[in-house]
N, C-alpha and C positions, 0 to 999 in steps of 0.2 A: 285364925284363918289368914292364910295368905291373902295380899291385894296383891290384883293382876296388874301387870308391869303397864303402864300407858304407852302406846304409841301413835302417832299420825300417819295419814297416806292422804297425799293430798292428790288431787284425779284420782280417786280410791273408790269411783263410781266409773271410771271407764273402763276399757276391755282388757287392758294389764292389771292396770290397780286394784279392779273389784276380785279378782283372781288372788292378789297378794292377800286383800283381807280378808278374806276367808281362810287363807292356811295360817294368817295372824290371830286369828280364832283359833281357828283348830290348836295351833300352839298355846292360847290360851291369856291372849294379851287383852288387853281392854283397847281398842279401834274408836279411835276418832277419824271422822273420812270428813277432809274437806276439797267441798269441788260444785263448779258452779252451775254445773248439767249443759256447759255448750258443746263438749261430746260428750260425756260421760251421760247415764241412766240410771234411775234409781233402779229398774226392773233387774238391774248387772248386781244389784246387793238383795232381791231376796232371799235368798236361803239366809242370806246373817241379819236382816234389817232388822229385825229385835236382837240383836246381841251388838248391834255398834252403833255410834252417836254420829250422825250426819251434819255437818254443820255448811248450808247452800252458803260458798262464800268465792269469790276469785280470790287470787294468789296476790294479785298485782295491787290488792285495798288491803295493805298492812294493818289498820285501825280494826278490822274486819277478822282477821284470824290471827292477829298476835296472842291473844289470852288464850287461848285453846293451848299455846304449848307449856305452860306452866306443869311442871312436874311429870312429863314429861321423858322419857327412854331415850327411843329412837324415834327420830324422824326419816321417812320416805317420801322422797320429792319426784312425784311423778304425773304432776299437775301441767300442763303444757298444751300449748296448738301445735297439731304437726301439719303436714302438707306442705308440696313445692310451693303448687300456682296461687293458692291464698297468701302465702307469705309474701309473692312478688307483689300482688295486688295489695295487701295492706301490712308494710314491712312494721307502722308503728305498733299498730295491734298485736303483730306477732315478740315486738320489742317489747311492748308491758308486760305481756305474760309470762314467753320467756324468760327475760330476763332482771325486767322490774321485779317480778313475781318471784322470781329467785334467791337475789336480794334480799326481798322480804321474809324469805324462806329464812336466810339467815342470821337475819338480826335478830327475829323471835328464837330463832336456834342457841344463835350465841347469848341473847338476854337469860334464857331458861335454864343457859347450861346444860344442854342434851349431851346424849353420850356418846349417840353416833350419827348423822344423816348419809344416806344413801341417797344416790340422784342418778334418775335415769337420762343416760346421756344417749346419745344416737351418733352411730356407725357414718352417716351424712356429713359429718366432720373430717371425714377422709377425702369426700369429693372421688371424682373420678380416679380411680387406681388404677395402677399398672402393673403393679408386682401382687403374687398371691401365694400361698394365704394372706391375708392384712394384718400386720403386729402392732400393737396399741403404741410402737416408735414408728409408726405412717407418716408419712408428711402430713399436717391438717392441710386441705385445702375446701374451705369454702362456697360450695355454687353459689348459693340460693339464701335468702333472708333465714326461713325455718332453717338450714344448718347453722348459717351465724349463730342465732339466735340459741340455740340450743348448746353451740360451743361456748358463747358468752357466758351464760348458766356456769358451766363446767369449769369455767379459767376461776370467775368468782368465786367457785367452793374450791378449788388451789391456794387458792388468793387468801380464803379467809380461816381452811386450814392453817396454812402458813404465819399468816399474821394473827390471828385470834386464838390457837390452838383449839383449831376446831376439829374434831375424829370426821372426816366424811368417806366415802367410796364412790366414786363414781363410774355406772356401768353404761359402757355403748352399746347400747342393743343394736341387734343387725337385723333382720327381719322374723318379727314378732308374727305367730299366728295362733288362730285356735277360736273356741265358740265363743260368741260373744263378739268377736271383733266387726269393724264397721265396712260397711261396702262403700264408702269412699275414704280417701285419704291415705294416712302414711299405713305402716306397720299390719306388712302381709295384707292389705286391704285386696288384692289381687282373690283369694279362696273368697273373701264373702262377695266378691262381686260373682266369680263364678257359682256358690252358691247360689244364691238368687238371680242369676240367669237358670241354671237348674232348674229351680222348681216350679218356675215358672215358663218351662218348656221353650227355653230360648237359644239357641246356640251361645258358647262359651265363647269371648274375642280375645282373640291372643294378639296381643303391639309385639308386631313384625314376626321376626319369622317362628320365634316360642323358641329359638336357642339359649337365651340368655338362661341364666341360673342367677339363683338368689339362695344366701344362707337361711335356709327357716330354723324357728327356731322353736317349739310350741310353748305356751302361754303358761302353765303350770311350772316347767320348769326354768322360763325367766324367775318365776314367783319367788321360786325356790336360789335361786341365785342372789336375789336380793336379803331374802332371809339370812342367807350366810353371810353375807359381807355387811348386814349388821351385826352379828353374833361374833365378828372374827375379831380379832383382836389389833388387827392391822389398823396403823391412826389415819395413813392418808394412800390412798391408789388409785389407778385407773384400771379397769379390766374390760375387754369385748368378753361379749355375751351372745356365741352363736352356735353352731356345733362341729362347724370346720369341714363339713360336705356339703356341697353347693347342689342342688336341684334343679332342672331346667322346667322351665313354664309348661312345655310340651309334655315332660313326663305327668306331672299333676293333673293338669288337663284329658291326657289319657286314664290315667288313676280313677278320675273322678265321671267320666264317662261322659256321654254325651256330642253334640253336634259343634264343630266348631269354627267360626272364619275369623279372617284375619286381617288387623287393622294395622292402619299405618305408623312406623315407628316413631316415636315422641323422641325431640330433643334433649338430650341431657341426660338421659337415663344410661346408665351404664349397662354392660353387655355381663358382667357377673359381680357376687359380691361372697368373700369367704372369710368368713375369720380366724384369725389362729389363736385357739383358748389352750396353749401349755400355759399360760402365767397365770391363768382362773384355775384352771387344774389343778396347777402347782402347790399355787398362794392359798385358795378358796379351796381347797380338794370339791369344787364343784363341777359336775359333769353332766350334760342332756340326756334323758335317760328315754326318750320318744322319741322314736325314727321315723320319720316321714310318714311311712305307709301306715304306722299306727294313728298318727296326728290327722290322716285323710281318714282314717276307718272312723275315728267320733268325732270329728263333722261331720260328713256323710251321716252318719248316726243320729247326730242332734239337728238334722236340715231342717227342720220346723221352725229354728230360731230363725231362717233366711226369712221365713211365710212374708212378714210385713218389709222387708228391705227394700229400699227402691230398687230397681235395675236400672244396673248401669248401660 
C-alpha cells in the first residue's frame, strides 16, 4: 500500500487554511495542521478532525514545531496575524509571528529538506496604488507594521530560496472571502461583518460612500491555487492571487440585501484594489473559477455560521 505523502499547513485552523486541508484530504495527503487558535478554530476542521493531526503550537517557538517537519513534502506557510490597527498597536507581536515565525518556518524547512513551501503572502505589500490592474513588478510600498511584517516573511523565503536552494512560491492574496471567515480583521472580513449585521436585523455600514472596489477572491479557489504552486514544478516565484475584476462595496451590499447607513471614511484605506493574474495563469495555468454572485449565493446559504459572530 501506498503511504500518503505528509504535508503541513500551519494557521491550517483558520478561514484560508482549514479550507486548504480539506481539499489536502481530499487529495489524499496525510495533514499535519499547526496553529495556536489566536484566529484560527478548531470548529473550521470538523469535517477532517479525524483524518489530520493537530498540533496547538505558534510559529514563532521553533523548539515547539520543528520535529513535526521530518519527512515531510510540502510545506504551506499560512500561519500569521493580519490586521492594520493591531499591528500599529503592537508592531513586536506582529514581528514574532510574522516574521520570527517565518524564519522558523524555514530552518525546520531547510533542516527536513522539504520539497516545496508555499507562503501566503499579502497584496498590502503594494501599499497605496496608482496604476491598475496591480502586476507582481508594483513598487512594494509598506503602510502599516502587518504589511512589513508580512513582506519580511516573503524577502526571507527569496532569501533562503536563493541561498539554501530552497523550492518555495509565494502568493499575495488580495482579498480573501468565503464561509468561515472572521468578522473582524484582514482578508474580505467586510461579508462577515455584514453577515452578521444580517442576521441579527441590523443595518449593513458601509465606510464612506460604498464606491470603493476590492478584488474578491473566494476561499476554495485560493485553496486551490496554493495546491498548484506546490505541485508545479517552478523552484522560486512570486504570484497575485485575485481574479482581476474589482467589485464595489455598494454592489454586495445590494447583493446581500438589507438596510443600510453609512460611516465615516477610515484613513489609509485605498479607494480600489485589482490584480493582474496573466503570470498565475500563465505559469500556474490556475484560474478563479467563482464569480462573485456565486460566492454571495453560499454565504447567504451558509448565514447560520454568522449566528455567534460579534457585530460589528
Amino acid at each position: 500500500m501506498l503511504t500518503k505523502k505528509k504535508v503541513i499547513v500551519t494557521g491550517g485552523a483558520g478561514f484560508i487554511g482549514s479550507h486548504l486541508v480539506e481539499l489536502l484530504v481530499k487529495k489524499n495527503f496525510s495533514v499535519i495542521v499547526i496553529d495556536n487558535l489566536a484566529t484560527g478554530r478548531l470548529a473550521n476542521l470538523k469535517k477532517v478532525k479525524n483524518k489530520v493531526k493537530f498540533i496547538n503550537a505558534n510559529v514563532s517557538e521553533y523548539n515547539k514545531i520543528e520535529k513535526n517537519f521530518k519527512n515531510c513534502k510540502y510545506v504551506f506557510h499560512l500561519a500569521g496575524l493580519a490586521d492594520v490597527v493591531p499591528s500599529i498597536e503592537q508592531p513586536e507581536k506582529y514581528f514574532a509571528t510574522n516574521v520570527k515565525g517565518t524564519l522558523n518556518v524555514l530552518m525546520a524547512s531547510k533542516k527536513y529538506n522539504i520539497s516545496k513551501l508555499v507562503y501566503a503572502a499579502s497584496a498590502s505589500c503594494y501599499g497605496m496604488v496608482k496604476r491598475f490592474p496591480t502586476t507582481e513588478k508594483t513598487n512594494i510600498s509598506t503602510e502599516y507594521p502587518y504589511a512589513l511584517t508580512k513582506y519580511l516573511g516573503e524577502e526571507l523565503i527569496c532569501h533562503w530560496s536563493k541561498i539554501y536552494n530552497l523550492s518555495s512560491i509565494s502568493l499575495r492574496l488580495f482579498n480573501v472571502y468565503g464561509v468561515r471567515s472572521r468578522t473582524s480583521g484582514a482578508y474580505g472580513a467586510m461579508f462577515g461583518v455584514f453577515l452578521a449585521q444580517l442576521i441579527n436585523n441590523k443595518p449593513l455600514t458601509i465606510v464612506g460612500n460604498g464606491k470603493q472596489t476590492r478584488d474578491f477572491t473566494y476561499v476554495t479557489d485560493v485553496a486551490k491555487a496554493f495546491y498548484v504552486a506546490a505541485k508545479s514544478k517552478i523552484f522560486h516565484d512570486i504570484f497575485n492571487v485575485g481574479t482581476g475584476k474589482p467589485t464595489s462595496v455598494n454592489y454586495i451590499a445590494k447583493e446581500l440585501g438589507g438596510k443600510i447607513i453609512h460611516i465615516p471614511k477610515r484613513p489609509g484605506e485605498p479607494d480600489k484594489s485589482q490584480a493582474d493574474i496573466k503570470k498565475i495563469k500563465k505559469k500556474l495555468k490556475w484560474h478563479p473559477t467563482i464569480s462573485i454572485e456565486q460566492g454571495i449565493k453560499i454565504m447567504k446559504q451558509n448565514i447560520s455560521d454568522w449566528k455567534k459572530a460579534p457585530v460589528w
